[in-house]
TIMARDREN-586820 format. One record per residue: x, y, z of N, C-alpha, C in turn; residue number from 1. Coordinates in Angstrom, 3 decimals. Example, Ala and Ser with C-alpha at 12.3 -4.5 7.8 and 13.67 -1.06 7.14 Angstrom:
2
[r [13.190 -5.690 7.800] [12.300 -4.500 7.800] [13.200 -3.300 7.800] 1]
[r [12.850 -2.250 7.080] [13.670 -1.060 7.140] [12.900 0.030 7.870] 2]
end
This chain:
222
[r [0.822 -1.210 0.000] [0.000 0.000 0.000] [0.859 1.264 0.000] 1]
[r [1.872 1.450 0.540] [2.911 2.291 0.582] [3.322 3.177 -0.504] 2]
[r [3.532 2.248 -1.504] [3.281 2.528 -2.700] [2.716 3.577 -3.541] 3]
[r [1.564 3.033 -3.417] [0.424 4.045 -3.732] [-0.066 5.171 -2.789] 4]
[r [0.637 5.201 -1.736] [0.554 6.418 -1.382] [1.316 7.141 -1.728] 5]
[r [2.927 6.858 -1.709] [3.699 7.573 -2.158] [3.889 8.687 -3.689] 6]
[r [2.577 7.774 -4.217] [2.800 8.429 -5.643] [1.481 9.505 -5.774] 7]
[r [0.547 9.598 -4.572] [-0.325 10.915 -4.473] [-0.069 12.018 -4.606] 8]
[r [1.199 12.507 -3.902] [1.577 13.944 -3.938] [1.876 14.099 -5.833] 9]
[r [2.380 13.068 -6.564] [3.380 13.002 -7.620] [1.493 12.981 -8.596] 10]
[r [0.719 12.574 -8.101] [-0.272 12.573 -9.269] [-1.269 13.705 -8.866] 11]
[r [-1.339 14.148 -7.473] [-1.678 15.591 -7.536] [-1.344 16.713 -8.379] 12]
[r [0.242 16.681 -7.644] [0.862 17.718 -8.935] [0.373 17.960 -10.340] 13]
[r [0.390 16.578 -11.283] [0.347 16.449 -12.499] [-0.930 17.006 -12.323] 14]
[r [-2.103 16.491 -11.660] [-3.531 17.071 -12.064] [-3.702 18.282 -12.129] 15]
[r [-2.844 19.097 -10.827] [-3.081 20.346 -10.276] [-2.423 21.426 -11.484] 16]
[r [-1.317 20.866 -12.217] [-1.076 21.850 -13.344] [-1.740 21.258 -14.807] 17]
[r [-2.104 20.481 -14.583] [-2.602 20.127 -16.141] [-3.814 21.011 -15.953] 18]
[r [-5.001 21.411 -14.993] [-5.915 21.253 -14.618] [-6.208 22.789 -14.776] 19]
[r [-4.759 23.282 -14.421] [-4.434 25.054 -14.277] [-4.336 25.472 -15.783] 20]
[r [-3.304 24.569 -16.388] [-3.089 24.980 -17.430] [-4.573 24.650 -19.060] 21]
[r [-5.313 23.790 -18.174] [-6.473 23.426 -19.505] [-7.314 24.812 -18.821] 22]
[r [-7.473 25.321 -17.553] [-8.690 26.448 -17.044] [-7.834 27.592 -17.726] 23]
[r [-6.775 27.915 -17.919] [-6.362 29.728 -18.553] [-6.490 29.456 -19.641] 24]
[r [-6.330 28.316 -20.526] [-6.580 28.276 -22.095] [-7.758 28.717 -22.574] 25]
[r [-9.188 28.293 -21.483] [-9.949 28.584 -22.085] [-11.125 29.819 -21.770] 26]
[r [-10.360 30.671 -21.115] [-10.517 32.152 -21.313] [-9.027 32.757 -20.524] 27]
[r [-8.266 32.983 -21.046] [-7.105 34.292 -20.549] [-7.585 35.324 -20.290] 28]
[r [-8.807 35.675 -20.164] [-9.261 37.391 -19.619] [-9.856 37.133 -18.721] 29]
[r [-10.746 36.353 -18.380] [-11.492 36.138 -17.489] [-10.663 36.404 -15.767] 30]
[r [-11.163 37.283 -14.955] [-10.273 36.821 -13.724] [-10.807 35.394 -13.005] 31]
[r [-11.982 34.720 -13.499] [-11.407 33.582 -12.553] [-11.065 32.379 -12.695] 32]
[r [-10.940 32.538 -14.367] [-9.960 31.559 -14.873] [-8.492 31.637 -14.658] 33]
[r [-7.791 33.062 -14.192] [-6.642 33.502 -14.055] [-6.394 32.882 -12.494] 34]
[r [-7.628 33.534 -11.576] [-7.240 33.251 -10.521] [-7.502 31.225 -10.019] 35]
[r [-8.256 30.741 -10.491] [-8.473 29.083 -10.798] [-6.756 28.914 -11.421] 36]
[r [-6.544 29.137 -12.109] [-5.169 28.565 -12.677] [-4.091 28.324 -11.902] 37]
[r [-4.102 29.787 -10.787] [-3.006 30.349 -9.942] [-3.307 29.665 -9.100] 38]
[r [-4.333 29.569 -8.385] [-4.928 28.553 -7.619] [-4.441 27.238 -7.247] 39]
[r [-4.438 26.482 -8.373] [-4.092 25.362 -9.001] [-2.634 25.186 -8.589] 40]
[r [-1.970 26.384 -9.245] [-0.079 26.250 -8.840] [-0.083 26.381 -7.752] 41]
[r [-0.948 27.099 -7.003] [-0.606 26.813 -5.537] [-0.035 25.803 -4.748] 42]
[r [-1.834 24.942 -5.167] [-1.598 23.430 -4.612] [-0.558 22.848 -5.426] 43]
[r [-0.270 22.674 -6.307] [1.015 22.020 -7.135] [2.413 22.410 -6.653] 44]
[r [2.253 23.510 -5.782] [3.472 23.685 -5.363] [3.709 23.288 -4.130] 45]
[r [2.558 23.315 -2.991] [2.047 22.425 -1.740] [2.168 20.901 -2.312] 46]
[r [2.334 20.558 -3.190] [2.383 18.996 -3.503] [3.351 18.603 -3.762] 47]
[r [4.680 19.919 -4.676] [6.035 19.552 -5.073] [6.686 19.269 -3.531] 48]
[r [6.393 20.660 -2.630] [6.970 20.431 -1.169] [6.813 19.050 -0.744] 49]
[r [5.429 18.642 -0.899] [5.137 17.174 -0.039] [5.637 16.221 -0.425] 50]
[r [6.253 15.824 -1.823] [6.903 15.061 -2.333] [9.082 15.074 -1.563] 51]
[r [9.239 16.076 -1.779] [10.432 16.166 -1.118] [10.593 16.268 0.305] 52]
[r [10.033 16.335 0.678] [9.502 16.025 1.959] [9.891 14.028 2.285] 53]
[r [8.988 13.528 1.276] [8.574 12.475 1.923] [9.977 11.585 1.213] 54]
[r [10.512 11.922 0.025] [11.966 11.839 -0.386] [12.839 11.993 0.382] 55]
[r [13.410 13.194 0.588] [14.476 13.497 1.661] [14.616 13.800 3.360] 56]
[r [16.072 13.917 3.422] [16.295 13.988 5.189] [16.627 15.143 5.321] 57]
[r [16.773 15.718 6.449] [17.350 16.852 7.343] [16.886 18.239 6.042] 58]
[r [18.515 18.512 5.724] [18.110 19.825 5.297] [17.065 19.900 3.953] 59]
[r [17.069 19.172 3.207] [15.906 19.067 1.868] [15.276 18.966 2.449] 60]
[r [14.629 18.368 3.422] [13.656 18.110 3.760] [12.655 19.308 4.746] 61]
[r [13.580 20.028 4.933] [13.018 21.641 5.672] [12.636 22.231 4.455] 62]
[r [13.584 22.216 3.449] [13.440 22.890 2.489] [12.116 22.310 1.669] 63]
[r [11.755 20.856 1.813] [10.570 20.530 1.406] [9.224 21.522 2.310] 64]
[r [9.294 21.207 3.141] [8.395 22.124 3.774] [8.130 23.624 3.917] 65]
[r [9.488 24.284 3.546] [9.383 25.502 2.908] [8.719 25.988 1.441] 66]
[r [8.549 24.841 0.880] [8.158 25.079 -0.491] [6.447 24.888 -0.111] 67]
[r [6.398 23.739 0.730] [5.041 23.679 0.760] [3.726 24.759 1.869] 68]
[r [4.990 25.256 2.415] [4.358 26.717 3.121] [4.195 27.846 1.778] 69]
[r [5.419 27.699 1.544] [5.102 29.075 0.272] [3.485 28.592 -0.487] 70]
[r [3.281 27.464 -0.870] [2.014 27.436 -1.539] [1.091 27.914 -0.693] 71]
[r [0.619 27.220 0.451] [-0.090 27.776 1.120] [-0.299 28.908 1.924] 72]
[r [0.977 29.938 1.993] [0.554 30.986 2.174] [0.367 32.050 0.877] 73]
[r [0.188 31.485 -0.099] [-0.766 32.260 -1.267] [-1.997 31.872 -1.523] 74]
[r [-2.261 30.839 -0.818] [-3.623 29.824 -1.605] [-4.541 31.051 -0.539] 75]
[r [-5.096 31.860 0.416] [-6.098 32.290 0.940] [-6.479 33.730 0.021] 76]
[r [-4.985 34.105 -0.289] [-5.347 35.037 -1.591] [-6.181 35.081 -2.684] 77]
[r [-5.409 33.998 -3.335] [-5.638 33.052 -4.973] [-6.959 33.139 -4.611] 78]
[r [-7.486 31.961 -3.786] [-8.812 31.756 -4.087] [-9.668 32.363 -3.471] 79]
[r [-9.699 33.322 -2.401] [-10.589 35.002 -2.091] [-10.740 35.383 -3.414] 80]
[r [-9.488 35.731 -4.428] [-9.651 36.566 -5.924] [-11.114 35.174 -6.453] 81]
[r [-10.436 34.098 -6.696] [-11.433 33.473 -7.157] [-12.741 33.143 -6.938] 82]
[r [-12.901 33.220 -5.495] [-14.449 33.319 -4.917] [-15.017 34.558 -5.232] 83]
[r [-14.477 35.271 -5.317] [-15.257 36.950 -5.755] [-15.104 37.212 -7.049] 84]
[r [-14.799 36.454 -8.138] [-14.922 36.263 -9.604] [-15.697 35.546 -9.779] 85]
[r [-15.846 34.116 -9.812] [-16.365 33.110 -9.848] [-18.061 33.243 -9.961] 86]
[r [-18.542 33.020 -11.580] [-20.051 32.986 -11.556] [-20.475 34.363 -10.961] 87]
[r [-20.066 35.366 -11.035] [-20.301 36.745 -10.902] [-20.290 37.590 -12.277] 88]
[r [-21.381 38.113 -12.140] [-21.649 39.289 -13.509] [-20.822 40.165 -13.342] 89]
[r [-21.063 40.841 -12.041] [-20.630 42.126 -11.489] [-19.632 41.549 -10.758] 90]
[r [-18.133 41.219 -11.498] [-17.193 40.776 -10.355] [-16.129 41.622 -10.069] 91]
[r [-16.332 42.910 -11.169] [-15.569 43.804 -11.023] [-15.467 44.805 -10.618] 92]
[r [-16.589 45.427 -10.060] [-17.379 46.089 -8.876] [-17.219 45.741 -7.735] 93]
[r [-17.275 43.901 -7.896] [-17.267 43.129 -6.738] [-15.542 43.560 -6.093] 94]
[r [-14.622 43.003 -7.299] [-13.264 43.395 -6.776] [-12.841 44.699 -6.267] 95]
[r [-13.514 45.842 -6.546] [-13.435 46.924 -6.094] [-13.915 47.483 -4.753] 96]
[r [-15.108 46.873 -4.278] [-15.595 46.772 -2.870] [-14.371 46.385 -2.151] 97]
[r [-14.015 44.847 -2.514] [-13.443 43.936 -1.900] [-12.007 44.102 -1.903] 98]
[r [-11.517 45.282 -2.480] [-9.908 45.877 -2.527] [-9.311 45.655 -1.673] 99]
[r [-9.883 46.501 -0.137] [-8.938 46.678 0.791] [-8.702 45.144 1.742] 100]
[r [-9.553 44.249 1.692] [-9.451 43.206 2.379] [-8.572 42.528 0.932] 101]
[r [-8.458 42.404 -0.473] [-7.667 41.795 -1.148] [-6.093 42.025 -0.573] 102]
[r [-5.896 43.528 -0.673] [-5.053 44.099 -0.538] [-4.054 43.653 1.102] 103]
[r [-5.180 43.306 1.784] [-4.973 42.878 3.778] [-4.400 41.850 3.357] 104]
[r [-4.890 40.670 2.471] [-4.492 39.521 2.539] [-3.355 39.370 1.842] 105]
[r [-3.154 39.761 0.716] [-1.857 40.289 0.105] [-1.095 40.327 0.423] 106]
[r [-1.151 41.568 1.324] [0.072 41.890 2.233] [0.836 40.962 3.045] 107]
[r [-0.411 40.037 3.620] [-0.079 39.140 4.832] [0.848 37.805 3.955] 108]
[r [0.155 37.957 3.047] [0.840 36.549 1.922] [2.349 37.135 1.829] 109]
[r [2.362 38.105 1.305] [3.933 38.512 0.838] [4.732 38.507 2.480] 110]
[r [4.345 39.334 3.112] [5.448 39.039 4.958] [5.455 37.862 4.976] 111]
[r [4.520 36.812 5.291] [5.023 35.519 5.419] [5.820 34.665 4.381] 112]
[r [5.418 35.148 3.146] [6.186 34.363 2.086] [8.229 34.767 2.226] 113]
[r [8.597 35.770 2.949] [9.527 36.399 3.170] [10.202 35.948 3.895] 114]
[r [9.345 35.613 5.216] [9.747 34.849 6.249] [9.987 33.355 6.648] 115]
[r [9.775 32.810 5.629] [9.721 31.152 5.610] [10.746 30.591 5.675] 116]
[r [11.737 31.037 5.663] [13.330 30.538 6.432] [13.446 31.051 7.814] 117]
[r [13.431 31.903 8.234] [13.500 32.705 9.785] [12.792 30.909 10.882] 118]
[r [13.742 31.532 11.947] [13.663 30.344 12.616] [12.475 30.165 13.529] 119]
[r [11.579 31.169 13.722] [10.605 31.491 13.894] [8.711 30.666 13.557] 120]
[r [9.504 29.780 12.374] [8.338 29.465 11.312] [7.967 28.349 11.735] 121]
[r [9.091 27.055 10.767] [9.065 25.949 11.104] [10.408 25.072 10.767] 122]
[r [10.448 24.465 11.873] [12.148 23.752 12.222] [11.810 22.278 12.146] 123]
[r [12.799 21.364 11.438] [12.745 19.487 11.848] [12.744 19.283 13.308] 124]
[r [12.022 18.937 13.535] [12.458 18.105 15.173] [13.500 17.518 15.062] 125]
[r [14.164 17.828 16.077] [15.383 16.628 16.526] [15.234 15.272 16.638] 126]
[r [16.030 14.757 16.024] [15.988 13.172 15.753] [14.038 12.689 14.919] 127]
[r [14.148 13.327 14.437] [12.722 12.678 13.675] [13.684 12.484 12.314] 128]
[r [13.015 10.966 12.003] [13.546 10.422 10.891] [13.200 10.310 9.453] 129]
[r [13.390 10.225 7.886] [12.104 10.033 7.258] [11.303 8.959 6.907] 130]
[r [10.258 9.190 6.521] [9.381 8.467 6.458] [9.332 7.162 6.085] 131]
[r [9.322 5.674 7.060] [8.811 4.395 6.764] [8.000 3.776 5.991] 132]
[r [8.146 3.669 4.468] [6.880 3.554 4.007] [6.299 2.196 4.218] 133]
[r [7.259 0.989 4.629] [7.046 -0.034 4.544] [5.973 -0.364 6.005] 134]
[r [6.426 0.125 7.255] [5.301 0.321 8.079] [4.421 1.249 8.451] 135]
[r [4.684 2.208 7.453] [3.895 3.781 7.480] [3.959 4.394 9.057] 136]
[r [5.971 4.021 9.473] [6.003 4.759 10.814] [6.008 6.353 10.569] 137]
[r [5.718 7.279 11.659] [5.968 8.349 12.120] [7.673 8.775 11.622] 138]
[r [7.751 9.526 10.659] [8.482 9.482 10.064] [9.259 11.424 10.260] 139]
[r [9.143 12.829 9.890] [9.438 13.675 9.791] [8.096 14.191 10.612] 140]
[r [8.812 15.278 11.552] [7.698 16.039 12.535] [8.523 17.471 12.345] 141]
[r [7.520 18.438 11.739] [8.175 19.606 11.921] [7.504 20.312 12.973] 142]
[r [8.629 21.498 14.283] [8.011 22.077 14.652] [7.087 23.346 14.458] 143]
[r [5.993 23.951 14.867] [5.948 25.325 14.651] [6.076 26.476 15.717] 144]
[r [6.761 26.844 15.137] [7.503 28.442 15.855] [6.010 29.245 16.094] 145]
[r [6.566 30.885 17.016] [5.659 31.368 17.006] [5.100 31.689 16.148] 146]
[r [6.440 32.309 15.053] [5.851 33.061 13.895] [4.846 31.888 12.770] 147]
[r [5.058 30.641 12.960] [4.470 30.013 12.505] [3.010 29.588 12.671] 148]
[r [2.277 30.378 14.408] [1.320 30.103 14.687] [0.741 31.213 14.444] 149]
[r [1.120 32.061 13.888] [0.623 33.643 13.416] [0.388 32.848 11.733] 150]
[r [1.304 32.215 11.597] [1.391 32.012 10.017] [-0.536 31.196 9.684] 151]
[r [-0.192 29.988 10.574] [-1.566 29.450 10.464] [-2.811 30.207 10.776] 152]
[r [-2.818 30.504 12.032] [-4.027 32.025 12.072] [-4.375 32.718 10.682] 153]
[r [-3.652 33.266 10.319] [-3.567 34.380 9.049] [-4.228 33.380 7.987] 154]
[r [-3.890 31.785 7.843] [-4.319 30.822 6.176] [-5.492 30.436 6.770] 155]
[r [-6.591 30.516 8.061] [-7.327 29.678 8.726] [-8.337 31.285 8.156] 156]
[r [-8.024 32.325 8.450] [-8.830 33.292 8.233] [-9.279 33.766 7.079] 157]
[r [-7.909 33.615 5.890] [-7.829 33.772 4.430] [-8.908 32.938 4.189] 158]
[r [-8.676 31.366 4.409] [-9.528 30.625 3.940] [-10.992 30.392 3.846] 159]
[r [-11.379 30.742 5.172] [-12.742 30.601 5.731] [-13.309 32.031 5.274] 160]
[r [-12.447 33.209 4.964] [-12.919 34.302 3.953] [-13.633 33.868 2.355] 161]
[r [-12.682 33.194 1.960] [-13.290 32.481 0.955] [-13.731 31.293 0.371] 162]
[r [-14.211 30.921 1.688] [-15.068 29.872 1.963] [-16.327 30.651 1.716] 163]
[r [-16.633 32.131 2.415] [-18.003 32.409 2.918] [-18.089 33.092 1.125] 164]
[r [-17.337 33.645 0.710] [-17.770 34.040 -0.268] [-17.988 33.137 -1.788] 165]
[r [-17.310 31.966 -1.705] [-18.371 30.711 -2.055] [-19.487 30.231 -2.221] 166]
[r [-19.857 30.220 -0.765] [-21.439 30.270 -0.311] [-22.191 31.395 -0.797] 167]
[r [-21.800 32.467 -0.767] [-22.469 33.753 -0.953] [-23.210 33.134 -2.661] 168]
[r [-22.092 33.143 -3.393] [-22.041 32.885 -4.810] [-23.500 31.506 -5.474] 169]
[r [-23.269 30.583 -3.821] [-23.939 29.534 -4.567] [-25.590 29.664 -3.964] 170]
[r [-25.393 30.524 -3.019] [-26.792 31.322 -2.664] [-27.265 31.695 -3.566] 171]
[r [-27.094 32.562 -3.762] [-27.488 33.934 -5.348] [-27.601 33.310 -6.619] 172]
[r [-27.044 32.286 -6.703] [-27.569 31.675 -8.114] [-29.027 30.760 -8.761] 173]
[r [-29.300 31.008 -9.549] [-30.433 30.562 -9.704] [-30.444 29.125 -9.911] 174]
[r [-31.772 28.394 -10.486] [-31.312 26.806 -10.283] [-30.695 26.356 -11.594] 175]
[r [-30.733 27.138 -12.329] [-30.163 26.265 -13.825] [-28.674 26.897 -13.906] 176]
[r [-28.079 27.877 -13.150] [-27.015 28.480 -13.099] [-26.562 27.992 -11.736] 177]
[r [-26.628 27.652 -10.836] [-26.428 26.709 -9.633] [-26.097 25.145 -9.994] 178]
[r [-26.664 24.926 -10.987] [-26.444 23.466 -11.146] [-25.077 23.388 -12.097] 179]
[r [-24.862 24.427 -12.745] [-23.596 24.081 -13.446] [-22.038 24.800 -12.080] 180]
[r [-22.165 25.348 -11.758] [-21.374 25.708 -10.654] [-21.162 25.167 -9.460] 181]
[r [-22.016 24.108 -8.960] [-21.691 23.855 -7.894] [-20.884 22.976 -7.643] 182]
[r [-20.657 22.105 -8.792] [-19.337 20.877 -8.536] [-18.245 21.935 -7.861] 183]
[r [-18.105 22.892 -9.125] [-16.765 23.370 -8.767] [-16.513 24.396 -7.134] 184]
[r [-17.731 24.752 -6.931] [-17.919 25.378 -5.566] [-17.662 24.220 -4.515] 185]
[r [-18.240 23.207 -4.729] [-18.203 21.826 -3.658] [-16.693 21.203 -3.961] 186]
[r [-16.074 21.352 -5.175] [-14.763 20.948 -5.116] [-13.604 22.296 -4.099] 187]
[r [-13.846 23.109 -4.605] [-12.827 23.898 -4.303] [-13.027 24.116 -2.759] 188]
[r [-13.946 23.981 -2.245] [-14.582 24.516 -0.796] [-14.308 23.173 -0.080] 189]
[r [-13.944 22.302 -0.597] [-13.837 20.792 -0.112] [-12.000 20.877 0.230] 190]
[r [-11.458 21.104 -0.461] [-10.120 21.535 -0.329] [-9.646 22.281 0.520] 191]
[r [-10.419 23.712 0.591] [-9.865 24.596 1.395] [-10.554 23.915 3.004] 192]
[r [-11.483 23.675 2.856] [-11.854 22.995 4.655] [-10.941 22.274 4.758] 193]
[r [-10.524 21.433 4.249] [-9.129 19.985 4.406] [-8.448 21.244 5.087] 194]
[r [-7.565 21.937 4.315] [-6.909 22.611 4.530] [-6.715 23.685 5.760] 195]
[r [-7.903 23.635 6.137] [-8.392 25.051 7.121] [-8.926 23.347 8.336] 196]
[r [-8.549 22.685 8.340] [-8.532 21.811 9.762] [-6.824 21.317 9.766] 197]
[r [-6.473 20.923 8.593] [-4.830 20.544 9.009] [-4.468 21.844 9.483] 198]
[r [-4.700 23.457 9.157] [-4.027 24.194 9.869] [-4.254 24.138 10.927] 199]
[r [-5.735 24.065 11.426] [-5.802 24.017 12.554] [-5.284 22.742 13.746] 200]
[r [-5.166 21.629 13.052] [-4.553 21.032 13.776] [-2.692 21.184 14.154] 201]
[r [-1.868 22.114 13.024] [-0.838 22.472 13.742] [-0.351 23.503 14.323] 202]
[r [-1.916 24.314 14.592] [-1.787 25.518 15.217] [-2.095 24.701 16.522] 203]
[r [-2.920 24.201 16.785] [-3.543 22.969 17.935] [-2.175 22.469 18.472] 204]
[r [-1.529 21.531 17.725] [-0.293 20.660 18.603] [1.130 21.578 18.096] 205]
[r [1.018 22.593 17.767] [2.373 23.253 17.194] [3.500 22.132 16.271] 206]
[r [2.802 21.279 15.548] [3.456 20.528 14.882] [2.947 20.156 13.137] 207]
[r [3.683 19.707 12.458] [3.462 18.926 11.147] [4.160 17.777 11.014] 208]
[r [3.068 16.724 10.832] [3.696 15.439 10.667] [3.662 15.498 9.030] 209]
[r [4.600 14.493 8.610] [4.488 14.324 7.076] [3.818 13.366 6.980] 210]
[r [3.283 11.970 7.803] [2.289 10.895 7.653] [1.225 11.378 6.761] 211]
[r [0.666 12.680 7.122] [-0.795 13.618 6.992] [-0.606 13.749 5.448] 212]
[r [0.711 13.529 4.678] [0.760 15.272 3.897] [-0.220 14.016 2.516] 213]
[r [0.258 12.468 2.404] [-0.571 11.672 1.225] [-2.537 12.107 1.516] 214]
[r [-2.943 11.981 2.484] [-4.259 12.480 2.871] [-4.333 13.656 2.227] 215]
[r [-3.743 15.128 2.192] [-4.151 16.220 1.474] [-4.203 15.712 0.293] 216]
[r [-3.095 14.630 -0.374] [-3.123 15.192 -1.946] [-4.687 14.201 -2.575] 217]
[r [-4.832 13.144 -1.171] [-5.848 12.909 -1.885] [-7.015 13.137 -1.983] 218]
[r [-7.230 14.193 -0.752] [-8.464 15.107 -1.045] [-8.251 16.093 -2.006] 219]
[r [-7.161 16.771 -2.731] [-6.990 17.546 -3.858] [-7.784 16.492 -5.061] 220]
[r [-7.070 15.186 -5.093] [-7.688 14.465 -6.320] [-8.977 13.904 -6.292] 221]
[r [-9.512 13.830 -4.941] [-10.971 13.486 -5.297] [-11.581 15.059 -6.037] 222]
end
């Protein structure tokens, strides 16, 4: 079984940019085909991390987890832009209301994206080893720093921002325009909850196990 877990993060990826790259082909103007695309690299880049991660020791292996923070501290951005595009007439009005909170989250994305080496964030535990696939032991535990429990706060709030404006979207739609949108509302909103409980669980134990990280990619691919 090992196996096939191992190769989740590796078939996420592939989906997550094929998936980006078939949504901008087929409108480049649109913002929420732009922001769906970006979206997409997010998680593909949260998936490259999880792969090296579950590959390497000591220092790659921080560095795996640095890559997979950088995704996720853009993903509350990305997809805020995309929940407030998304199946909207008026989304550009909408983006204009919604500036100064774009702009909040922005900000918060770029400081943390800055900070993701500072020792502050997240460090290997001492003596944690990598990952067993053959008995699927407890394998790499990273700690989180303070700045790292500010980090999760900040993706728990991004997220559940555009979570609500999701909902907003699948409220307001009518039923023959509801029915073509809602996969993708129930997909993408399915992701970010995954996402918005693993943070919360290493804001909870101040830790990241890598056991967890095959479970994300395979809620990305359902």
């Amino acid at each position: 079984m090992h196996e096939y877990l191992f190769i989740l993060p590796a078939m996420s990826l592939l989906l997550c940019l094929g998936l980006g790259v078939f949504t901008i082909t087929r409108n480049t103007r649109h913002m929420a085909n732009i922001a769906f695309a970006i979206g997409m690299l997010t998680l593909g880049v949260h998936e490259a991390g999880s792969i090296l991660i579950m590959l390497a020791a000591g220092s790659l292996a921080e560095a795996g987890v640095m890559i997979s923070l950088a995704g996720q501290a853009l993903m509350p951005f990305v997809w805020l832009l995309f929940s407030l595009s998304f199946a909207r007439g008026d989304y550009k009005e909408i983006l204009r209301k919604k500036l100064p909170a774009l702009i909040g989250v922005a900000a918060a994305a770029l400081f943390f994206l800055t900070r993701l080496g500072s020792a502050g964030m997240v460090s290997l535990s001492p003596g944690a080893g990598s990952m067993d696939w053959q008995t699927f032991a407890p394998g790499h535990v990273f700690t989180v720093g303070a700045l790292g429990r500010y980090f999760y706060i900040y993706f728990i709030i991004g997220a559940v921002l555009a979570l609500i404006q999701l909902e907003n979207t699948l409220r307001a739609s009518t039923a023959e325009k509801r029915w073509r949108i809602k996969y993708v509302i129930f997909g993408v909103g399915a992701v970010l909850a995954f996402f918005i409980y693993s943070a919360s669980q290493s804001l909870l134990f101040s830790t990241i196990k890598a056991e967890v990280l095959p479970l994300a990619s395979a809620v990305i691919l359902i």
